[in-house]
N, C-alpha and C positions, 0 to 999 in steps of 0.2 A: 497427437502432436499438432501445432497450431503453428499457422504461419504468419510472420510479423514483418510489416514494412515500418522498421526504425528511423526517423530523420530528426536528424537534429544530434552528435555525436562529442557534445560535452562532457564535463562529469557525471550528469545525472543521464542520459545516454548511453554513454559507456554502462556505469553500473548498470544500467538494464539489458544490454546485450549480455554484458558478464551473464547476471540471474538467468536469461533465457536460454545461453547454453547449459542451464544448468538442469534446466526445465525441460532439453530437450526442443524447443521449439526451432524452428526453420526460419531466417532471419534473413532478409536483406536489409544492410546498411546503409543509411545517405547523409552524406556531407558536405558542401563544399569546401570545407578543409581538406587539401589532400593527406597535412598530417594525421590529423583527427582518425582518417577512415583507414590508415595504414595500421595506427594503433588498436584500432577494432578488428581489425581482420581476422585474430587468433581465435575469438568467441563469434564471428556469424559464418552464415554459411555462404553467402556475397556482401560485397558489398562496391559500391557506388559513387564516385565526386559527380556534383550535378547542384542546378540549385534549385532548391523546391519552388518556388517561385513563378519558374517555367513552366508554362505551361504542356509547351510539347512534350519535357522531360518527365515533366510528372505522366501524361501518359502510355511514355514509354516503359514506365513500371510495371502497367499490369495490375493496377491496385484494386481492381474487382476480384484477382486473385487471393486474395490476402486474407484471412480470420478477424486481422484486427492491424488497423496504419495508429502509430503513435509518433503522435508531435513533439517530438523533447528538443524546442528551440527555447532556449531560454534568454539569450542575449538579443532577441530583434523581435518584436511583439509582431510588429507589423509584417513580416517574415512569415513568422506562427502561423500570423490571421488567414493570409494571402494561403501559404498553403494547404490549411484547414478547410477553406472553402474549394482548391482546387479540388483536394481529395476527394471531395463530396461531389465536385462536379464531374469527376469519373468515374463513378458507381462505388466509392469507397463502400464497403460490409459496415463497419464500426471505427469509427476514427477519436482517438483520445486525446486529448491534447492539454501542455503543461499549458499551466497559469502562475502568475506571481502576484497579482491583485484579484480581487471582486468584480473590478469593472471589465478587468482582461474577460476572464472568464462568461463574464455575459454574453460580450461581445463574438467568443470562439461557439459559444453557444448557439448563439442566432445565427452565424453564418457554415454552421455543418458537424462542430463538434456532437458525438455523444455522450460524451464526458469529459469530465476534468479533472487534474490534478493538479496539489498545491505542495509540491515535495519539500520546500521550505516551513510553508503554513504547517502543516503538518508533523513534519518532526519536530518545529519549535512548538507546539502544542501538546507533544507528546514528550518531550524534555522536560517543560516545563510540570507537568504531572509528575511524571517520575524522578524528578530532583524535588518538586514540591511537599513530597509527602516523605515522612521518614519509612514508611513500610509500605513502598510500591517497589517492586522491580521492575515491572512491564505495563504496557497500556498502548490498547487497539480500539480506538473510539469505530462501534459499527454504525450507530447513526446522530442524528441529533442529540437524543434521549438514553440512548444503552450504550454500554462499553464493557469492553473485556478489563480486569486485572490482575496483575501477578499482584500478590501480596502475602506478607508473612503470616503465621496462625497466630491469631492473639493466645498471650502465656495464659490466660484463664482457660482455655479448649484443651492445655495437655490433657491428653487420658478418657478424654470423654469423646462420646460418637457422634453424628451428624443428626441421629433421630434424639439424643437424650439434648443437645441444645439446641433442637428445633430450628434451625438453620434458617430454612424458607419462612416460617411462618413468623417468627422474630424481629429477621431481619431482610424480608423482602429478598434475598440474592440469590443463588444460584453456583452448586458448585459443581466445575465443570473438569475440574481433576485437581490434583493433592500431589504436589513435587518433594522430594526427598531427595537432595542430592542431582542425581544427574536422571535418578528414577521417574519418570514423571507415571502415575493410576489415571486414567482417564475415568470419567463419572464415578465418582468412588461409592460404594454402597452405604448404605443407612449406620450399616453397626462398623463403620470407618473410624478405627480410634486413634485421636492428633496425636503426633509425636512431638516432642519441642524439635525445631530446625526446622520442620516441614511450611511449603509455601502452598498458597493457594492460585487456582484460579478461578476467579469469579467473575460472573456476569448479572448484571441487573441493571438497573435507570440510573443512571449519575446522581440523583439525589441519593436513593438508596444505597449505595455504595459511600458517597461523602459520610454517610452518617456512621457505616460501619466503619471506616478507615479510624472518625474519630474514637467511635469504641473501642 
């Protein structure tokens, strides 16, 4: 169980205390909205009005305490920044912090972030993939170069198994389970025979994968 100092308590805040209750994890919440932190209250386990900014406040947190401080301010950059570096300046563990440009991100960088997130950047990215293609359901970019995707089994593989169409060695990918409904096979074996309906999930270099989508 990991414990999270949250600040910053908008929509993309909220939804992450939501998930951490969900996770189980131990959550102090901060806002200066007193709304905001009223509405969180059901999903952490405290929560806080305070403004990060301050610096006595932010000490009074405790943030050497913490697994991991995430910054999810997204309306005051300068807010973000300001905080990001207090964090760090009181023994923050790991401090993550939203971004909404390139430049932001640099900047939370150099002054204390260990990462960043781009929750905009990112889903629109992954939208656009998954509306872009007629047979993608899902898409988890893991790095520059690889990505996970859900996609359907071309109608030429009814019937036939993973070792009679050479999978890997054809076409470079990776398959990492075979869905059926609600069923999902994780690493499916060699003699796995396609059904028509069934989806995949593959992994391999985004090129590799562009090529097989078009196949």
């Amino acid at each position: 169980m990991k414990s999270v100092l949250l600040i910053g308590l908008g929509r993309f805040g909220r939804h992450m205390a939501m998930k951490f209750q969900q996770m189980h994890c131990e959550v102090l919440a901060v806002d200066h909205d007193e709304d905001r932190v009223n509405d969180v209250l059901p999903y952490v386990t405290n929560a806080q009005i305070g403004d990060s900014t301050n610096e006595q406040f932010i000490a009074s947190l405790g943030v050497r305490n913490f697994d991991v401080c995430v910054v999810a301010i997204g309306d005051n950059f300068q807010s973000s920044l300001e905080t990001t570096s207090l964090l760090k300046e009181q023994g923050a563990r790991f401090v993550v912090a939203r971004a909404s440009r390139d430049v932001h991100a640099k900047f939370l960088l150099r002054n204390g972030a260990d990462d960043v997130v781009y929750p905009e950047k990112q889903m629109a990215i992954r939208t656009a993939v998954r509306y872009g293609n007629d047979n993608v359901y899902d898409y988890v970019q893991l790095t520059g170069d690889h990505s996970i995707y859900e996609t359907s089994t071309p109608a030429s593989w009814d019937g036939k198994t993973i070792v009679e169409l050479q999978v890997r060695q054809r076409y470079h990918i990776n398959i990492l389970a075979v869905k059926h409904g609600d069923v999902l096979e994780p690493l499916p074996s060699a003699d796995h025979v396609f059904r028509a309906g069934e989806s995949l999930l593959i992994l391999g270099s985004n090129s590799d994968i562009e090529k097989f989508l078009h196949f």
